[in-house]
C-alpha positions as CSV (number, residue, x, y, z in Angstrom):
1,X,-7.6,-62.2,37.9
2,X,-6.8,-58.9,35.9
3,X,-7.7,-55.7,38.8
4,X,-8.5,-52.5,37.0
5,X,-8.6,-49.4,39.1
6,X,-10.2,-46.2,37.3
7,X,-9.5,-43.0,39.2
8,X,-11.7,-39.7,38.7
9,X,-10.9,-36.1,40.0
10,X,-12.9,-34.4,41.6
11,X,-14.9,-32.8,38.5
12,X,-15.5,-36.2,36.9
13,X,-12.7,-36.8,34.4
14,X,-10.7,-39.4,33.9
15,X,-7.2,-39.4,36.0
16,X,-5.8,-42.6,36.2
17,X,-6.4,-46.1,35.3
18,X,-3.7,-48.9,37.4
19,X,-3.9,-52.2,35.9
20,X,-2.4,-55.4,37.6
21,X,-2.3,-59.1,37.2
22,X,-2.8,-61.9,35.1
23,X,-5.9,-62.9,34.1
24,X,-5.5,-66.5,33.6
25,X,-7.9,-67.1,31.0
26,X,-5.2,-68.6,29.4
27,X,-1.4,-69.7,29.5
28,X,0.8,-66.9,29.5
29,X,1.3,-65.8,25.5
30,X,-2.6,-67.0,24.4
31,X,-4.0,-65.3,26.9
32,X,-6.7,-63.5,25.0
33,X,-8.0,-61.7,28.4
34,X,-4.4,-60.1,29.4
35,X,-4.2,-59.2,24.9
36,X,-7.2,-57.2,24.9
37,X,-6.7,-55.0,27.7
38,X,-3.0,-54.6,26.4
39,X,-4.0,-53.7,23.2
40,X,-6.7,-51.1,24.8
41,X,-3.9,-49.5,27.1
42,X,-1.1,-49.3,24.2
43,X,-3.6,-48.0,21.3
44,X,-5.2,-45.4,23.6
45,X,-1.6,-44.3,25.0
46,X,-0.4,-44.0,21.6
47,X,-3.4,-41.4,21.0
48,X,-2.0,-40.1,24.4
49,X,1.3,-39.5,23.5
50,X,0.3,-37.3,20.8
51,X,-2.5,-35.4,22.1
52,X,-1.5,-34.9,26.0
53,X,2.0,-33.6,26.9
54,X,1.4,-33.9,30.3
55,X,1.0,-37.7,31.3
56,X,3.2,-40.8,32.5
57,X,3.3,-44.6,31.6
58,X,4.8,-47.3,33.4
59,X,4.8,-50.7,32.9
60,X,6.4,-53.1,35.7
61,X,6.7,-56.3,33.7
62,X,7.1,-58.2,38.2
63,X,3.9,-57.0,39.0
64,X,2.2,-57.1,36.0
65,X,0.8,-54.1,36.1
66,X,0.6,-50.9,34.1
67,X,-0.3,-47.0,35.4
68,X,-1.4,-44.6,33.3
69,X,-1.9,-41.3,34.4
70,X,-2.8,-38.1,33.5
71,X,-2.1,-34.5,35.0
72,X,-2.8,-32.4,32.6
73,X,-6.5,-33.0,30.4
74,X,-8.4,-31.5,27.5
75,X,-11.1,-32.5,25.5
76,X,-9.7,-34.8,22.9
77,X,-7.6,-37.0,26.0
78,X,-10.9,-37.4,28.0
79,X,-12.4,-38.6,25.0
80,X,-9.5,-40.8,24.5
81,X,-9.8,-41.8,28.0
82,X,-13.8,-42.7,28.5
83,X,-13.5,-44.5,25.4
84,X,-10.4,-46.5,27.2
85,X,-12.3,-46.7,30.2
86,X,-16.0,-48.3,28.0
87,X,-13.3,-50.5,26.3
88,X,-12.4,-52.0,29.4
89,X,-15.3,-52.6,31.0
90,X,-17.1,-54.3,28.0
91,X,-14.0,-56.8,28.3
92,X,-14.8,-57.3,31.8
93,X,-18.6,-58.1,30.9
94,X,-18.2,-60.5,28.7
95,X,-15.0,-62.0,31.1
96,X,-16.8,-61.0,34.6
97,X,-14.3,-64.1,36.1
98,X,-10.8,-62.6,34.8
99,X,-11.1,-58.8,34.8
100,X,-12.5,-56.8,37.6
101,X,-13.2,-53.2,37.4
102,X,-13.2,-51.3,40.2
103,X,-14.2,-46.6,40.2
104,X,-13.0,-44.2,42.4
105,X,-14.5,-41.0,42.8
């Protein structure tokens, strides 16, 4: 199963969202679970990169897993974020059994 970790500060934006393991929806390569919220974390890091100077991305191919954070916010990079954040929690609706979601306050 695919464990998403969404972390708020204190005044309710969006911090950091830690993604780990494989779904196993499918075999490794069709896995159309582990492409989705890939495709959600690279197209809204892209928006990132050119929006939010202060942020870091790592992706630890072992684990599985990749953290983004943010330290420095604005409008347009919350946005950015709470649409990242919706994005991954309608995949885990309609896949309740591969992704789980899980918000810290």
């Amino acid at each position: 199963m695919t464990s998403v970790n969404v972390t708020y500060r204190p005044n309710g934006t969006v911090r950091e969202i830690y993604v780990s393991g494989h779904s196993n929806y499918g075999e490794a390569g069709t896995d159309i679970v582990c492409s989705a919220v890939s495709t959600a974390m690279y197209v809204s890091l892209g928006l990132i990169e050119k929006t939010c100077p202060k942020h870091s991305f790592k992706v630890d191919n072992e684990k599985a897993s990749m953290r983004l954070v943010i330290d420095e916010t604005n409008d347009f990079t919350e946005t950015i974020m709470v649409n990242l954040v919706s994005t991954l929690s309608g995949i885990s609706k309609d896949y309740a059994k591969y992704l789980q979601i899980k918000y810290t306050k």
